[in-house]
LUMLO-249597 format. One record per residue (C-alpha): residue in one letter; x, y, z. Coordinates in Angstrom, 3 decimals, padded with zeros to 6 digits, always signed. Layout:
// residues N
   res         px         py         pz
     A          X          Y          Z
...
***
This chain:
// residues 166
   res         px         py         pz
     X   +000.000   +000.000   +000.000
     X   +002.906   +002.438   +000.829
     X   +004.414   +001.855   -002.750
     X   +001.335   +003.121   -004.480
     X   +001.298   +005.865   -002.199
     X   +004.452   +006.852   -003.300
     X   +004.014   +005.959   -006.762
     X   +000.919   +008.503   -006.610
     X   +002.441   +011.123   -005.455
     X   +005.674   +010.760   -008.074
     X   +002.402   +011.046   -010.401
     X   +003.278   +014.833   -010.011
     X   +006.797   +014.616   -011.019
     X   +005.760   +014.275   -014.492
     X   +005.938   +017.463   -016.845
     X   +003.619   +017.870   -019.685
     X   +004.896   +020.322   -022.508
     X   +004.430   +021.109   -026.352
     X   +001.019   +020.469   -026.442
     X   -000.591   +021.790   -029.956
     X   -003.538   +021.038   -031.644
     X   -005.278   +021.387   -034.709
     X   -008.045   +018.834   -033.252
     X   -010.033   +019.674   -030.458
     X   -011.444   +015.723   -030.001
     X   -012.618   +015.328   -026.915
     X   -012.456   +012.319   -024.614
     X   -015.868   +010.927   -025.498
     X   -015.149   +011.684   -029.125
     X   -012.737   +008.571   -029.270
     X   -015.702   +006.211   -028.742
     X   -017.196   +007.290   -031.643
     X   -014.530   +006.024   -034.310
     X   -014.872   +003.092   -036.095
     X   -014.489   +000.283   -033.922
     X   -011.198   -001.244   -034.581
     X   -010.947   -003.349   -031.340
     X   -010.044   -000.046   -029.970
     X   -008.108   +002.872   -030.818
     X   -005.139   +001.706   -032.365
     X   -001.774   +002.844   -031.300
     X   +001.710   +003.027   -032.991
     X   +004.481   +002.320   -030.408
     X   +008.034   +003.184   -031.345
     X   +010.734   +002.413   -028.498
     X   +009.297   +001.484   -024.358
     X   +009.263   +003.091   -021.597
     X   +011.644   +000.134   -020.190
     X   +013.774   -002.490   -021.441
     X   +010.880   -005.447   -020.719
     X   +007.913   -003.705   -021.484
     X   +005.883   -005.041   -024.535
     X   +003.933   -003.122   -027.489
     X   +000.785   -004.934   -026.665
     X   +001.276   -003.988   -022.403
     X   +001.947   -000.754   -022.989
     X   -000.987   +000.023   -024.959
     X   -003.449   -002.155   -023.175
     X   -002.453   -000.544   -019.415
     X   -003.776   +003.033   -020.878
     X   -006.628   +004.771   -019.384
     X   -008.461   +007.712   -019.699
     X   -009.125   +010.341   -016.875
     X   -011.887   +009.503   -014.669
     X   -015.388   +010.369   -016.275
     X   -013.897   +010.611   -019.916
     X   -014.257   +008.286   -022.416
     X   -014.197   +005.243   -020.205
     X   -015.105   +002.896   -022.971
     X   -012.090   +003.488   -025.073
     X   -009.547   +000.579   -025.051
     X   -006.381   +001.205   -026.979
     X   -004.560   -001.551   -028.804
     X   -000.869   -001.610   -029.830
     X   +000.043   -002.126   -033.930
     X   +003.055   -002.027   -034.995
     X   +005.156   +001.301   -036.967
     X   +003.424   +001.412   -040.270
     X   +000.687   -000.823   -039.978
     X   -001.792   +001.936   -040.145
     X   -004.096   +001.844   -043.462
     X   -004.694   +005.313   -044.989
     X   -008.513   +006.197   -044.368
     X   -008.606   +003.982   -041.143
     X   -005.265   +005.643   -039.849
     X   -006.680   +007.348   -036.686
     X   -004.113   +006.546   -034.512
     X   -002.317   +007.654   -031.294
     X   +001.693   +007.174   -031.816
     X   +003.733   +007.065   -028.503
     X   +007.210   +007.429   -029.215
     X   +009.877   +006.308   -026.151
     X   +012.604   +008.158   -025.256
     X   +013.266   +009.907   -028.591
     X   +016.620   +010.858   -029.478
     X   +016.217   +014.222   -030.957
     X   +013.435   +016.743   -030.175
     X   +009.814   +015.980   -030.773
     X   +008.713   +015.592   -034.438
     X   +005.016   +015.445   -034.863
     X   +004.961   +015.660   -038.219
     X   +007.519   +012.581   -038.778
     X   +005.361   +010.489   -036.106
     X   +002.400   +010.290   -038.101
     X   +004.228   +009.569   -041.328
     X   +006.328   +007.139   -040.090
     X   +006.476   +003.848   -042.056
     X   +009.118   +001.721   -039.334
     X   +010.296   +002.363   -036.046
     X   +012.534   +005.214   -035.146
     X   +015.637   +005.013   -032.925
     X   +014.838   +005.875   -029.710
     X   +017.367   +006.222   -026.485
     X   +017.750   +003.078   -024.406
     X   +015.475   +003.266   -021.334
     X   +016.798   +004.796   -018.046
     X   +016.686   +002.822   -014.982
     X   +014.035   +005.769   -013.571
     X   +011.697   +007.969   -015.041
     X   +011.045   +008.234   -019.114
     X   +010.250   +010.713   -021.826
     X   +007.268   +010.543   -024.599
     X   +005.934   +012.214   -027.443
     X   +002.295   +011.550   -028.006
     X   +000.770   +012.246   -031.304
     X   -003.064   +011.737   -032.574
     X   -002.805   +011.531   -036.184
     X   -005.688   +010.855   -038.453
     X   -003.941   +009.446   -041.269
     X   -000.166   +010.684   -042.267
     X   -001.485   +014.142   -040.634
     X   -000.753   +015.165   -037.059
     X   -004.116   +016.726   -034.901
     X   -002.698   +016.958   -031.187
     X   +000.256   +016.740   -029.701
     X   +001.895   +017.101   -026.366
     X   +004.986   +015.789   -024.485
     X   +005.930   +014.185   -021.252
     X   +008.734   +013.637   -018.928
     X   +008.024   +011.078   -016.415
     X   +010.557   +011.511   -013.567
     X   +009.903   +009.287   -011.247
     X   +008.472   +006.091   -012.586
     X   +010.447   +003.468   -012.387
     X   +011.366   +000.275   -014.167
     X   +008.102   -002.197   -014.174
     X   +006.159   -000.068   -012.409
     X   +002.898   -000.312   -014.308
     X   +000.800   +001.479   -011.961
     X   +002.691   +004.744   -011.921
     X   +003.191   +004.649   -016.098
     X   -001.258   +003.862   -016.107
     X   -001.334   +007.015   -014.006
     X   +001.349   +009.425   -015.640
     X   +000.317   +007.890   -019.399
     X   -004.149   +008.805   -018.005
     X   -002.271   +012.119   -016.684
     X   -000.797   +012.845   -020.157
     X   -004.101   +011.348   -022.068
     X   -006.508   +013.890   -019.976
     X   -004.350   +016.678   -021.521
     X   -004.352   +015.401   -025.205
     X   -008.018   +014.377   -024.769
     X   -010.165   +016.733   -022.125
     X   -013.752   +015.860   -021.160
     X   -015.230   +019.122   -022.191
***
């Protein structure tokens, strides 16, 4: 009980920047797409060395009281299909600064920095198609390595931002 504690409260060590949009979807909006098994996201790099595509995409949640029936599930770089390319790309640890533009075009995965043993960075893009609609980034401090918990509530932190209820 203690360690969630404490991984709740490093949920405010987490900086949110960047954030642009050309979108304003809101968080119930995303139920409304075409029902792909959920909205598909396009994961380049991990938060940490062991963490998997499908894991990462599948522990996301939206704030409380916005869209709670969206479920997100991983594809790989690429895979998107132009028309049904509404997508949210998550791109670990980038090495150079964040490229919105690039993440929605992107065809394979990009080089990313190898995971640190605390904390990680992320750009987030929606795209709809090769075109970027909102974008933000975060620095996760103080999550550490296999801590699913605190990435759920940094990554919902992060998602309330890109996505608000109203």
């Amino acid at each position: 009980m203690l360690g969630a504690l404490g991984t709740l409260a490093g949920c405010d060590d987490a900086d949110i920047s960047g954030i642009e949009r050309r979108s304003f979807l809101k968080a119930n909006d995303l139920a409304k797409l075409p029902d792909v098994g959920g909205l598909l996201v396009e994961i380049h790099g991990a938060p940490w060395p062991e963490a998997m595509p499908d894991q990462v995409a599948s522990t996301l949640r939206m704030p409380d009281g916005a869209g709670q029936a969206v479920r997100f599930r991983a594809i790989a770089p690429g895979q998107w299909v132009i028309g049904k390319g509404d997508r949210l790309v998550l791109h670990f640890n980038p090495t150079g600064a964040p490229d919105h533009i690039a993440d929605c075009r992107a065809k394979e995965e990009f080089q990313t920095k190898p995971p640190a043993k605390m904390g990680f960075t992320v750009s987030a893009t929606y795209c709809k198609g090769p075109d970027w609609q909102i974008h933000a980034y975060l620095k996760a401090k103080a999550v550490g390595q296999e801590d699913w918990f605190g990435y759920t509530m940094v990554m919902r932190k992060l998602l309330g931002r890109l996505f608000p209820e109203k």
